[in-house]
Structure formats: structure tokens, C-alpha cells
Residue, then its C-alpha position, 0 to 999 in steps of 0.5 A: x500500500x502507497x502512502x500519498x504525502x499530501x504535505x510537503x511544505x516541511x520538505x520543501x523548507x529541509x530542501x530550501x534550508x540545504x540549498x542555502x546552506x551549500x550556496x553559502x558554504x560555496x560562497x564562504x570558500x569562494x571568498x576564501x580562495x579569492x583572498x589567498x589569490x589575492x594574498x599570493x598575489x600580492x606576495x609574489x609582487x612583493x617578492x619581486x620587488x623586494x628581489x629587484x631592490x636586493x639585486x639593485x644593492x648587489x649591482x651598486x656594490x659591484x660599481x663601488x668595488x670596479x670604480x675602486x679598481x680604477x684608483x689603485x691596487x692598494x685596498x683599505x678600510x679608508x675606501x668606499x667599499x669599506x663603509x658600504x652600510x653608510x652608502x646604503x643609507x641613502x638608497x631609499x631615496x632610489x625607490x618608491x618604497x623599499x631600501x636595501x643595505x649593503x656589506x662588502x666584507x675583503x675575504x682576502x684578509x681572512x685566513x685561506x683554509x685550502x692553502x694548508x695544501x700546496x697545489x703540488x699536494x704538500x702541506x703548507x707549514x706557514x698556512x698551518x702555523x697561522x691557523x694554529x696561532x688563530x685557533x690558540x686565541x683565547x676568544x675560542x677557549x681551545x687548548x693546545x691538544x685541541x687545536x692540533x687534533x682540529x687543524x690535522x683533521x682540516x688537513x686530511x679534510x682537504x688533503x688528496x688521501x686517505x692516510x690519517x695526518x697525525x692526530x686527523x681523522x680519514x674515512x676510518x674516522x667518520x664512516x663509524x659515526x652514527x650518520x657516516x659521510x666520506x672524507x672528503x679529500x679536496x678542497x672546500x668550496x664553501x666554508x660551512x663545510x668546516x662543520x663536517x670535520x672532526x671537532x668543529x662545533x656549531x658553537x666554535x664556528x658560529x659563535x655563542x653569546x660575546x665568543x666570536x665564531x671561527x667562520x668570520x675570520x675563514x675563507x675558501x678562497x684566496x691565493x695564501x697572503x693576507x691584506x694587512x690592511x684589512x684583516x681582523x685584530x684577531x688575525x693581525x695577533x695571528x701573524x706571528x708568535x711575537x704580536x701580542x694585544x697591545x701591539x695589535x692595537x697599535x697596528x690598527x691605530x697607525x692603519x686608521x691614520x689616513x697619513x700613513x702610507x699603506x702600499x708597502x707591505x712592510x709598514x708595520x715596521x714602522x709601528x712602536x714596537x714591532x720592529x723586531x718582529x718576524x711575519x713570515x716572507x710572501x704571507x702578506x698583500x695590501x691589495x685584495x682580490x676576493x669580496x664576499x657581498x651581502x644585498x638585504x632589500x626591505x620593504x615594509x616588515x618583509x625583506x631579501x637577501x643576496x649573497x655573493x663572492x666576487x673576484x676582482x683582477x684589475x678592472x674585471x669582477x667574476x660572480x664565483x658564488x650566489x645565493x638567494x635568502 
């Protein structure tokens, strides 16, 4: 027996209550969708300007280091790559909204990792004595076993083969450990590769607290000699067993004299105190060659960063490295 529904006022309100219900569902996921669009939109707008601004400061401090090619082949900290961050101050003056700020850091003052090699395969003692006397700063805490066992495992690190330099470590060392990973055995192409040798900590290279990390003082590249001119207290203390803090000082004082002439490399005879002082022959420059350029652009809260490492022979400047942050 069929039962006829002669009422169907209540179903036709549950269909009516349904439709509703599901138009404004849609709706609310339409408008949701719209607004990430929109969203997204924006950003990547955003994005390419805030790319644009960063490449701009990139370019600028290509200009600033090609122009200072032209005025010599002596660099120092009185150029105006040196005090590439006041430059930038005025760079928002270049754009509608946005600004970038620039750093140009010399990595040809800084101490050249791969040169513990010789190109003929064999160790370099000078390079190996500088990074010692670095390594034994007291701003790093290591003792003298520590930093013998580090640099031997740099060397076996960077050295062609397999056979363990001394207190280093080879594959026999890290294929026991938990993740093991091969010794390299060449050349490091960037520095934060230090962090898979033996010993090198995150702290020791990055730095904790007021404890100064070993990576702003290393580079990958470099011929072995270093600008005098331009390297870190820290490394200047590095060059020789006799150079203590308060000669230190005093170099720094006389290269900040913008009266003294800095083109001979030996003009830290010339510094109270140092006339006695031995610095190993052929391990100093006062020009410099490799530039590591840090482009951050701003917009607003959001910001990008470019990093790159330049080479400059005369008036030419190669891009060895870029990266995107």
C-alpha cells in the first residue's frame, strides 16, 4: 500500500534550508580562495620587488668595488667599499618604497683554509702555523691538544688521501659515526663545510653569546697572503708568535691614520714596537682580490637577501658564488 504525502511544505523548507546552506558554504570558500589569490598575489609582487631592490644593492656594490679598481691596487678600510652600510643609507631615496643595505666584507684578509695544501699536494707549514696561532686565541677557549687534533683533521679534510695526518681523522674516522659521510679529500668550496670535520662545533664556528665564531675570520678562497690592511685584530695577533694585544692595537691605530702610507707591505715596521718582529716572507698583500657581498632589500616588515663572492683582477669582477635568502 502507497502512502500519498499530501504535505510537503516541511520538505520543501529541509530542501530550501540545504540549498542555502551549500550556496553559502560555496560562497564562504569562494571568498576564501579569492583572498589567498589575492594574498599570493600580492606576495609574489612583493617578492619581486623586494628581489629587484636586493639585486639593485648587489649591482651598486659591484660599481663601488670596479670604480675602486680604477684608483689603485692598494685596498683599505679608508675606501668606499669599506663603509658600504653608510652608502646604503641613502638608497631609499632610489625607490618608491623599499631600501636595501649593503656589506662588502675583503675575504682576502681572512685566513685561506685550502692553502694548508700546496697545489703540488704538500702541506703548507706557514698556512698551518697561522691557523694554529688563530685557533690558540683565547676568544675560542681551545687548548693546545685541541687545536692540533682540529687543524690535522682540516688537513686530511682537504688533503688528496686517505692516510690519517697525525692526530686527523680519514674515512676510518667518520664512516663509524652514527650518520657516516666520506672524507672528503679536496678542497672546500664553501666554508660551512668546516662543520663536517672532526671537532668543529656549531658553537666554535658560529659563535655563542660575546665568543666570536671561527667562520668570520675563514675563507675558501684566496691565493695564501693576507691584506694587512684589512684583516681582523684577531688575525693581525695571528701573524706571528711575537704580536701580542697591545701591539695589535697599535697596528690598527697607525692603519686608521689616513697619513700613513699603506702600499708597502712592510709598514708595520714602522709601528712602536714591532720592529723586531718576524711575519713570515710572501704571507702578506695590501691589495685584495676576493669580496664576499651581502644585498638585504626591505620593504615594509618583509625583506631579501643576496649573497655573493666576487673576484676582482684589475678592472674585471667574476660572480664565483650566489645565493638567494
Amino acid at each position: 500500500m502507497i502512502t500519498i504525502l499530501r504535505d510537503n511544505k516541511g520538505i520543501a523548507l529541509i530542501l530550501a534550508i540545504l540549498i542555502i546552506s551549500l550556496i553559502v558554504a560555496l560562497t564562504l570558500q569562494f571568498n576564501t580562495s579569492m583572498r589567498s589569490n589575492l594574498h599570493a598575489a600580492v606576495n609574489l609582487a612583493d617578492g619581486i620587488k623586494l628581489g629587484c631592490i636586493a639585486r639593485s644593492g648587489f649591482n651598486g656594490a659591484l660599481a663601488v668595488l670596479r670604480e675602486d679598481a680604477t684608483a689603485g691596487d692598494v685596498d683599505t678600510l679608508h675606501e668606499t667599499w669599506a663603509y658600504s652600510r653608510t652608502f646604503s643609507e641613502a638608497s631609499s631615496s632610489l625607490f618608491e618604497e623599499g631600501r636595501f643595505l649593503l656589506d662588502i666584507k675583503d675575504l682576502s684578509g681572512r685566513i685561506q683554509v685550502n692553502r694548508l695544501i700546496n697545489e703540488d699536494g704538500s702541506y703548507n707549514d706557514t698556512q698551518k702555523d697561522l691557523l694554529m696561532r688563530f685557533l690558540s686565541s683565547s676568544e675560542f677557549g681551545l687548548d693546545t691538544e685541541e687545536v692540533e687534533n682540529m687543524v690535522d683533521a682540516i688537513i686530511d679534510w682537504i688533503d688528496s688521501d686517505n692516510e690519517v695526518t697525525r692526530f686527523g681523522a680519514e674515512d676510518s674516522y667518520y664512516q663509524t659515526l652514527e650518520r657516516p659521510y666520506p672524507c672528503k679529500n679536496g678542497p672546500l668550496e664553501f666554508i660551512e663545510e668546516l662543520l663536517l670535520v672532526r671537532g668543529i662545533t656549531k658553537e666554535l664556528f658560529y659563535g655563542v653569546g660575546e665568543n666570536p665564531g671561527i667562520s668570520n675570520y675563514l675563507s675558501t678562497y684566496g691565493d695564501g697572503k693576507i691584506n694587512i690592511n684589512t684583516s681582523d685584530p684577531l688575525i693581525l695577533r695571528a701573524l706571528s708568535d711575537q704580536i701580542d694585544q697591545d701591539l695589535v692595537e697599535e697596528m690598527v691605530a697607525y692603519r686608521m691614520d689616513e697619513d700613513n702610507d699603506l702600499s708597502d707591505v712592510k709598514w708595520y715596521e714602522k709601528v712602536s714596537g714591532m720592529g723586531d718582529v718576524t711575519i713570515t716572507d710572501g704571507m702578506l698583500t695590501t691589495s685584495s682580490t676576493y669580496f664576499e657581498i651581502t644585498s638585504e632589500g626591505f620593504k615594509g616588515a618583509m625583506s631579501k637577501s643576496i649573497k655573493g663572492i666576487v673576484k676582482r683582477e684589475d678592472e674585471t669582477l667574476q660572480i664565483l658564488s650566489w645565493k638567494v635568502e
